[in-house]
C-alpha positions in Angstrom: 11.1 -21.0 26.1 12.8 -19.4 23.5 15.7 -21.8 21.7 18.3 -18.8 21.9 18.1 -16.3 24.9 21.1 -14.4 23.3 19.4 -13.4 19.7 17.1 -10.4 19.4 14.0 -10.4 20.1 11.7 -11.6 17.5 8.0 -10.4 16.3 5.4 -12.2 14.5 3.7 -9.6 11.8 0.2 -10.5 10.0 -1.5 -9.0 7.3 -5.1 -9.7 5.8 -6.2 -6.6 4.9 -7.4 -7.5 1.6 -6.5 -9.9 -1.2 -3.0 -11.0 0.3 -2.4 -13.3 3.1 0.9 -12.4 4.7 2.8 -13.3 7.4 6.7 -12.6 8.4 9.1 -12.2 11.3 11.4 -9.0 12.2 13.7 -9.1 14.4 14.3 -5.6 16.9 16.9 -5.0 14.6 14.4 -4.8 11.9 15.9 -7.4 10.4 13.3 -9.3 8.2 14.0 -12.4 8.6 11.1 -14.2 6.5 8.1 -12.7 4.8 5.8 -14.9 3.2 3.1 -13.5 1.4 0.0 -15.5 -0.7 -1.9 -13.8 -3.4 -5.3 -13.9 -4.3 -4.6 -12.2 -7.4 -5.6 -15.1 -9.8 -9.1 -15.9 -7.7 -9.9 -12.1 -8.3 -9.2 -11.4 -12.0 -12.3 -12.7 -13.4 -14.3 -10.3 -11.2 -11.6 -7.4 -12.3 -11.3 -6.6 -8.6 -11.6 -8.2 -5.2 -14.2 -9.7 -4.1 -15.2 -9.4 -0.4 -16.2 -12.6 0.8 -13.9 -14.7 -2.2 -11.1 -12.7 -0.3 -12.0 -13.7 3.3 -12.7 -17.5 2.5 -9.0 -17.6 0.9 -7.7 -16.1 4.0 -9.2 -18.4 6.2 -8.1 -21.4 3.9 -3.9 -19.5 4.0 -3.6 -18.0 7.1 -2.3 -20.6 9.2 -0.2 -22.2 6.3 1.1 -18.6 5.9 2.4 -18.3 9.2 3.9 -21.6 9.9 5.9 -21.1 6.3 7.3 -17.5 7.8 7.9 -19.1 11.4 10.1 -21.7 9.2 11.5 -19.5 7.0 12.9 -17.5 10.2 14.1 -20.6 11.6 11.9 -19.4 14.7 8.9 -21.4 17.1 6.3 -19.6 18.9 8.2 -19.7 22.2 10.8 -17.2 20.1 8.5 -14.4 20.0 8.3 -11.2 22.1 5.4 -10.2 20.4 2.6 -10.6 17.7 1.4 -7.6 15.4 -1.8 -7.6 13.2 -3.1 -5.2 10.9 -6.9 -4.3 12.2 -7.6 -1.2 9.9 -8.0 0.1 7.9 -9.1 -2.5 5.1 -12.5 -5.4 4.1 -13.9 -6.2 7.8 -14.5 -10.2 7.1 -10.3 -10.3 5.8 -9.1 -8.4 8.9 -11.2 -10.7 11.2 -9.4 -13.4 10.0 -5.7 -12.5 10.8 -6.9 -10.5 14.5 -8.6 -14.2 15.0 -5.3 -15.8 14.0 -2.6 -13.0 15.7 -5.0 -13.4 19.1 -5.5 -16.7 19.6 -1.7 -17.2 19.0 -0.8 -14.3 21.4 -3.4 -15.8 24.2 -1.8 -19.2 23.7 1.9 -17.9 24.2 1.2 -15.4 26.8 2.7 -12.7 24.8 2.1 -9.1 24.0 -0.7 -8.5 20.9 -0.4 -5.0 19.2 -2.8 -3.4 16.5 -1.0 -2.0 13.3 -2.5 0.1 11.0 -2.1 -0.5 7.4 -1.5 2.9 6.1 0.9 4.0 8.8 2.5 0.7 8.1 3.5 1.4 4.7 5.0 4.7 5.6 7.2 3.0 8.1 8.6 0.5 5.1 10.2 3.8 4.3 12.1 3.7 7.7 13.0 -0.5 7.4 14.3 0.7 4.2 16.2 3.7 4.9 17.8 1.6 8.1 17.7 4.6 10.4 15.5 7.4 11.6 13.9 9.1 8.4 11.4 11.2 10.8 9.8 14.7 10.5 8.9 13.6 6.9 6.1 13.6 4.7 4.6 10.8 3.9 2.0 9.7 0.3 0.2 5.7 0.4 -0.5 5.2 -3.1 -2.4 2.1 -3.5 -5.4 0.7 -4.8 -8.0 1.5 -2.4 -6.0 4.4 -0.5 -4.4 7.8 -1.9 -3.3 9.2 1.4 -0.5 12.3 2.3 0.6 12.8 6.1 2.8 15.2 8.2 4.6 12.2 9.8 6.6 14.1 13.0 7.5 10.6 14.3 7.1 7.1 13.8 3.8 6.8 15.5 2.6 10.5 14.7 1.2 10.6 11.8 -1.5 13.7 11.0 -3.5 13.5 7.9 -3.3 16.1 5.1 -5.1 15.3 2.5 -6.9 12.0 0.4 -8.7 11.3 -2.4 -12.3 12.0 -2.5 -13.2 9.5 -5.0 -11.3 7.0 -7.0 -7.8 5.7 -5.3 -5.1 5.9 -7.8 -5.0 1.9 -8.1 -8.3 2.0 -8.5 -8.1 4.5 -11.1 -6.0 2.2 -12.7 -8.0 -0.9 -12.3 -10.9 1.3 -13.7 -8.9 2.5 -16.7 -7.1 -1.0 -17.6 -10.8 -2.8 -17.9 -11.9 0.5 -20.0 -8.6 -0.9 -22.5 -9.1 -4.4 -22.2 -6.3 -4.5 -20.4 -5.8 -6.9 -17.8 -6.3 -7.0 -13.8 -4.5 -5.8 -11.7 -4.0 -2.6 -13.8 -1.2 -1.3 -12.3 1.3 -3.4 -14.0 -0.6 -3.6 -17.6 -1.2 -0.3 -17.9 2.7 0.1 -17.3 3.7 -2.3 -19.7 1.3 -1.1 -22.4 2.4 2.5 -22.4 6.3 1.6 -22.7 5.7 2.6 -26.4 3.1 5.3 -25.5 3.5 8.9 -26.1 2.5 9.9 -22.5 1.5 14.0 -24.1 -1.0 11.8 -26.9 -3.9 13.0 -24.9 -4.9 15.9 -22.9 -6.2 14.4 -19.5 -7.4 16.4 -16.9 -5.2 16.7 -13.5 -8.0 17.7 -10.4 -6.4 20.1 -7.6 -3.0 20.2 -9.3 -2.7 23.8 -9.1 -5.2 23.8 -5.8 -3.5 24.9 -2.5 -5.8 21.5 -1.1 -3.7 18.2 -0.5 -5.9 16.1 -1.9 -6.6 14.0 -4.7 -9.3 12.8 -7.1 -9.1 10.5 -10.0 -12.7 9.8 -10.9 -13.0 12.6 -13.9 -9.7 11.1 -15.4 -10.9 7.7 -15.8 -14.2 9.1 -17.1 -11.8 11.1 -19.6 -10.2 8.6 -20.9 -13.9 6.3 -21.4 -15.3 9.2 -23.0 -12.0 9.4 -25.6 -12.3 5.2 -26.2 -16.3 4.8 -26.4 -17.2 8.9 -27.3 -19.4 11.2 -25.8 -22.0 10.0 -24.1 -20.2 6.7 -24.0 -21.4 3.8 -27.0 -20.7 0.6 -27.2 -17.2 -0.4 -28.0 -14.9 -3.5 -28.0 -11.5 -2.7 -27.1 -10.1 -5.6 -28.5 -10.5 -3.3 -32.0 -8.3 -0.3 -30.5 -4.8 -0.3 -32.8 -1.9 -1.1 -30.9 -0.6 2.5 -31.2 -3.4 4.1 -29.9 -3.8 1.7 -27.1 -0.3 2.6 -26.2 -0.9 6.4 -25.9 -3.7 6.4 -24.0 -1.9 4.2 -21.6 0.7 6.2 -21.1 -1.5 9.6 -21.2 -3.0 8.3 -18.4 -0.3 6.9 -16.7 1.5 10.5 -17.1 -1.5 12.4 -15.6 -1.9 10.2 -12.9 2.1 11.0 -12.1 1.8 14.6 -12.4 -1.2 15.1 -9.3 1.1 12.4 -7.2 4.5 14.5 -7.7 2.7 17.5 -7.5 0.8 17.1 -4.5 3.8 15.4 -3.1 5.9 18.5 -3.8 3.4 20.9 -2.3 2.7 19.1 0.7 6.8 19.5 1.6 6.6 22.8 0.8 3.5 24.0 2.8 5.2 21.2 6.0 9.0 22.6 5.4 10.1 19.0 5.4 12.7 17.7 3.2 11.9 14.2 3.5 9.3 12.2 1.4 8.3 8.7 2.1 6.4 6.9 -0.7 4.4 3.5 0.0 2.0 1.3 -1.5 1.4 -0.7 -4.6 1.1 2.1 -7.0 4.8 3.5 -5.5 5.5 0.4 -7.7 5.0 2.1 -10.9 8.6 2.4 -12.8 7.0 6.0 -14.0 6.7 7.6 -10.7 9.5 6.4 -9.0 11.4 8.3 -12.1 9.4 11.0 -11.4 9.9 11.0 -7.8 13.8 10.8 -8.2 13.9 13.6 -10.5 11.8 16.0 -8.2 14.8 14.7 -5.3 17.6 15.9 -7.9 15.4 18.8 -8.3 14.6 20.3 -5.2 17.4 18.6 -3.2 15.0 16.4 -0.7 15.2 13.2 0.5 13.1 10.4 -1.2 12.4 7.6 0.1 11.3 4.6 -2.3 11.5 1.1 -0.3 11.9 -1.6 -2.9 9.0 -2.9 -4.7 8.4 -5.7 -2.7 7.9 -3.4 0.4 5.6 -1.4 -1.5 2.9 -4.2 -2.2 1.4 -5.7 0.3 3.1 -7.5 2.7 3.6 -8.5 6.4 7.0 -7.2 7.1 6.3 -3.8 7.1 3.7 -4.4 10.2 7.3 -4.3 12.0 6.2 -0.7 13.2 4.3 -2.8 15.8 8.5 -2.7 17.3 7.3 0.9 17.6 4.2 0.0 19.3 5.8 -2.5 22.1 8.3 -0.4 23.1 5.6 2.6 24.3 3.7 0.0 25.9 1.0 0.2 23.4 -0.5 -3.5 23.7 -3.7 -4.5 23.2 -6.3 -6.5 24.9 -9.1 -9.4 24.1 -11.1 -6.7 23.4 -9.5 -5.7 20.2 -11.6 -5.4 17.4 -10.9 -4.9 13.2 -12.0 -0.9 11.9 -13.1 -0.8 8.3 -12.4 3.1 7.8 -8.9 5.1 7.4 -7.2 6.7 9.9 -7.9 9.7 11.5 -6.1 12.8 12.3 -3.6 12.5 15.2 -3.1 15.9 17.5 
């Protein structure tokens, strides 16, 4: 039974969609009231990106730690909860398996509703959390390391697809690029720092589709831009250890500024073609100091609405999974049956 029959109603989020094992509680309110998260960042950065299987065996070693740590945080017990919500797509299959295993067995135990988040439409609703009221018809970008993603969101559980990348992510693209510098993983943040001092108009990078009606997004050609400037053309062997300091800097921040330029420019696009005023912006690489500059000054610009949740709602993390409020309230529970997806999500009618 729960301890206080008077408080809101509490949900159990969990996220193992990749390399971080998270785990929080939300009240209806969406009041976070924990949100514990455990990165694998340091088991990955030999490899320079995550590994599958290291990734899954970490989750199974965190999860349950994970959860009890956001249950304590919360000051909450199992026989609090109205409800448990776990991310089962889209994202690596063994990592998933390991939270719906978790969020199940703990739902079946309880006797208590299980709902299925997805990741991407999860990040957009961070905007919402953040925003503290309804932020809905807006248009929505997930920036992250395996995902580049716009939507048409007309509600909080209506989300129609508009466009993606059809290569390279942009975190990727910056994972890519940061190895190609000798920079280190992840290569969001030390790309950042190393074109503080950068002149972001050094170099000439391309921008694919920035002037093309499409919403949607490749990054490929620009990393292989920016290899062909370091090692030449065909690429030769190089040690970027002996690339001056200045140099470094530039194309850092060359990169960083073309990367910038397709987000804010497919962003602005997609509001124009939609007629919504309202952006929401999630996902690690919504983290980047540079384009939430950018994104503010297309807001002052074109008078809309931006929405930028802070950064620790942008990364990874298992509060945002609170959309599964969203979720229980239509009814939309799931059964023993449920099962993880690997793919993104497809286009809602």
């Amino acid at each position: 039974m729960p301890t206080d029959p008077h408080q809101p109603r509490r949900l159990l989020a969990i996220e193992t969609s990749c390399d971080e094992t998270a785990a929080a509680v939300v009240d209806e309110e969406l009041r976070v009231l924990s949100n514990v998260v455990a990165s694998q960042t340091e088991l990955h950065r030999r490899f320079g990106g995550v590994v599958p299987e290291v990734a899954s065996r970490a989750h199974v070693e965190r999860i349950l730690p994970v959860i009890d740590e956001a249950l304590r945080q919360a000051g909450t017990v199992l026989g609090d909860l109205a409800g448990i919500a776990v991310v089962t797509q889209p994202g690596l299959v063994g990592s998933l398996l390991v939270g719906l295993t978790a969020a199940k067995t703990l739902a079946m135990v309880q006797g208590i509703p299980l709902v299925a988040v997805n990741h991407i439409e999860a990040h957009i609703y961070a905007g919402r959390m953040h925003a503290g009221r309804d932020v809905f018809p807006a248009i929505g970008l997930v920036v992250s390391g395996g995902h580049s993603n716009l939507y048409d969101c007309r509600g909080p559980l209506d989300f129609e697809l508009l466009g993606s990348t059809i290569d390279d992510a942009a975190g990727e693209a910056f994972d890519k690029v940061a190895a190609i510098l000798g920079l280190a993983y992840p290569g969001g943040p030390s790309i950042q720092e190393a074109a503080k001092t950068g002149n972001p108009r050094a170099y000439k990078f391309p921008r694919s589709f920035l002037h093309d009606d499409r919403l949607e997004f490749s990054f490929s050609g620009l990393k292989t831009s920016v290899l062909y400037q370091v090692a030449g053309h065909p690429p030769g062997e190089y040690d970027p250890r002996q690339i001056p300091l200045p140099r470094l800097a530039d194309l850092a921040a060359s990169f960083q500024e073309a990367v910038v330029d397709v987000l804010v420019g497919k962003c602005r696009q997609a509001l124009e073609q939609r007629g919504r005023s309202t952006l929401i912006v999630g996902g690690g690489v919504a983290a980047n100091l540079r384009l939430r500059e950018r994104l503010n000054e297309l807001s002052d610009r074109e008078r809309i609405e931006v929405i930028l949740p802070p950064l620790w709602l942008c990364t990874d993390n298992a509060a945002m999974s609170a959309i599964g409020w969203e979720l229980l309230k239509q009814g939309r529970t799931a059964d023993s049956q449920l099962d993880v997806t690997a793919g993104l999500v497809r286009r809602r009618d």
